[in-house]
Structures are given as structure tokens and as C-alpha cells.
C-alpha positions in Angstrom: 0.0 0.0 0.0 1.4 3.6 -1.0 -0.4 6.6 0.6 0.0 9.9 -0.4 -1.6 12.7 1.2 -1.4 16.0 0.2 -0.8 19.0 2.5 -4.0 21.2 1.2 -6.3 18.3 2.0 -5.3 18.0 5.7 -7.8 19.9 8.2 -6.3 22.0 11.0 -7.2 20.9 14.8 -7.1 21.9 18.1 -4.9 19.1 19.9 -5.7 18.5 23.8 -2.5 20.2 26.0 -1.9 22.7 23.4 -1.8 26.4 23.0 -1.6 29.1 20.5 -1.0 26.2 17.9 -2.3 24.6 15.1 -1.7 20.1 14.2 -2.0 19.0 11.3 -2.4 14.9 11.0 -0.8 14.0 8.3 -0.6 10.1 8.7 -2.0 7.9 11.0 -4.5 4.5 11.2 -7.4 6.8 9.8 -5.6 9.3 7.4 -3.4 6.5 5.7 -3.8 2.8 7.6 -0.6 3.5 9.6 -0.5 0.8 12.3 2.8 1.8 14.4 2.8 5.4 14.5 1.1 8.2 13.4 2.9 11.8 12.0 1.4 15.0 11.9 2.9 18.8 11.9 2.7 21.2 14.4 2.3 25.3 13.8 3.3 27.2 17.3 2.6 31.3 17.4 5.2 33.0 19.1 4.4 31.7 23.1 2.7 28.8 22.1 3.2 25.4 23.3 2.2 22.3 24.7 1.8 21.6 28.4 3.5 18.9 30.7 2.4 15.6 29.2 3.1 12.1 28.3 4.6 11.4 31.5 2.4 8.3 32.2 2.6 7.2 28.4 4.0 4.1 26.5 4.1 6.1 23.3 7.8 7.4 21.5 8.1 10.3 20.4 10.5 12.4 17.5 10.0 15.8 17.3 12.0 17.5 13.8 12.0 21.2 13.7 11.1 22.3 10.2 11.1 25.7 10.8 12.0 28.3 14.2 12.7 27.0 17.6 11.2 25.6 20.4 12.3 24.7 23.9 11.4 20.8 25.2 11.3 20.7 28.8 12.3 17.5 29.9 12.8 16.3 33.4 16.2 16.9 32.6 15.9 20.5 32.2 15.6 22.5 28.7 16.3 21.5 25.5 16.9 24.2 22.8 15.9 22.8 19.1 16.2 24.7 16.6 15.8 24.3 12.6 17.1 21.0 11.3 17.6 19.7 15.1 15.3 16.4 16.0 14.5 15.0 19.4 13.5 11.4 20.5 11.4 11.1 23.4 11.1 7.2 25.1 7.9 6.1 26.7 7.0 7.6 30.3 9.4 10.8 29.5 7.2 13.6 30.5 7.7 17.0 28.2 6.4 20.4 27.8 7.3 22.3 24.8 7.3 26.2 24.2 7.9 28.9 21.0 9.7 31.3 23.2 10.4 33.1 19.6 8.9 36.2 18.0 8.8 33.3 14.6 6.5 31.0 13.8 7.5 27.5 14.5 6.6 24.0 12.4 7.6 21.1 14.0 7.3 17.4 12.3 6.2 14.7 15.0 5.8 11.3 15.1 4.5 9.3 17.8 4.4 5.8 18.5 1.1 4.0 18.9 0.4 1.9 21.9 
């Protein structure tokens, strides 16, 4: 099976946790059939971000910063990732993330599925 999906048929949400920023699911069990993970992109406005989360999840997580920067706060302290940098996450690592920027910032993401 090949999938393509094309960005300018992928609706905007709201994701749970998140402020001041826009996902877009790009591929996932619904969107494509994707069994093991599912990717989407992330838009944050200057200050947005995602609050503390994932700390009681199985699920991995890479983070790929497209565009801008954004801060992971692990509980390791911050992480600074800026354009080109990526970031793996392993199950029952909690993170927030913020655009401390005045730039917009697109982040890819993929995450594991249970």
C-alpha cells in the first residue's frame, strides 16, 4: 500500500494540551492505515506550546523542527531545538514544549502508537 496525502487536504485541529497552535495529522490509522505510528505537523505562534504531558505514556516520540525553535522541557531541564535539530522522546518521558520566539515554529512529529 502507497499513501499519499497532500498537504492542502489536511484539516487543521485543536490538539488537547496545546496552546496558541495549530496540528495537522498527516498520517496515522485513519488518514493513511498506519498501524505503528502516526505523524502529523505542528504550527506554534510565538508563546505557544504544549503543556507537561506524556509522563504516564507508553508512546515514543521524535520531534523534527522544520522551521523556528522551540524549547522541550524535559525532566532533565531544557532543550533548545532549533531548525534541522530532532529530538527522541522514550515512553513515560514527560515534556512540555514552548515557542519562546517572536517566529512562527513548524515542527514534524511522530509518535508511536500503543
Amino acid at each position: 500500500m502507497v499513501i499519499k496525502r497532500q498537504i492542502s487536504e489536511v484539516k487543521p485541529y485543536n490538539a488537547p494540551l496545546h496552546f496558541d497552535m495549530k496540528a495537522l495529522k498527516l498520517h496515522g490509522l485513519e488518514e493513511s492505515g498506519a498501524t505503528k505510528f502516526w505523524m502529523g505537523m505542528s504550527h506554534f505562534l510565538p508563546g505557544g506550546g504544549a503543556e507537561w504531558a506524556y509522563e504516564d505514556s507508553p508512546t515514543e516520540k521524535i520531534y523534527f523542527v522544520l522551521e523556528g525553535e522551540v524549547v522541550v522541557t524535559s525532566k532533565d531541564g531544557d532543550i533548545l531545538l532549533q531548525k534541522g535539530d530532532s529530538l527522541f522522546i522514550g515512553p513515560n518521558e514527560g515534556r512540555s514544549m514552548l515557542n519562546r520566539s517572536n517566529q512562527v515554529a513548524t515542527v514534524l512529529v511522530v509518535i508511536s502508537n500503543d
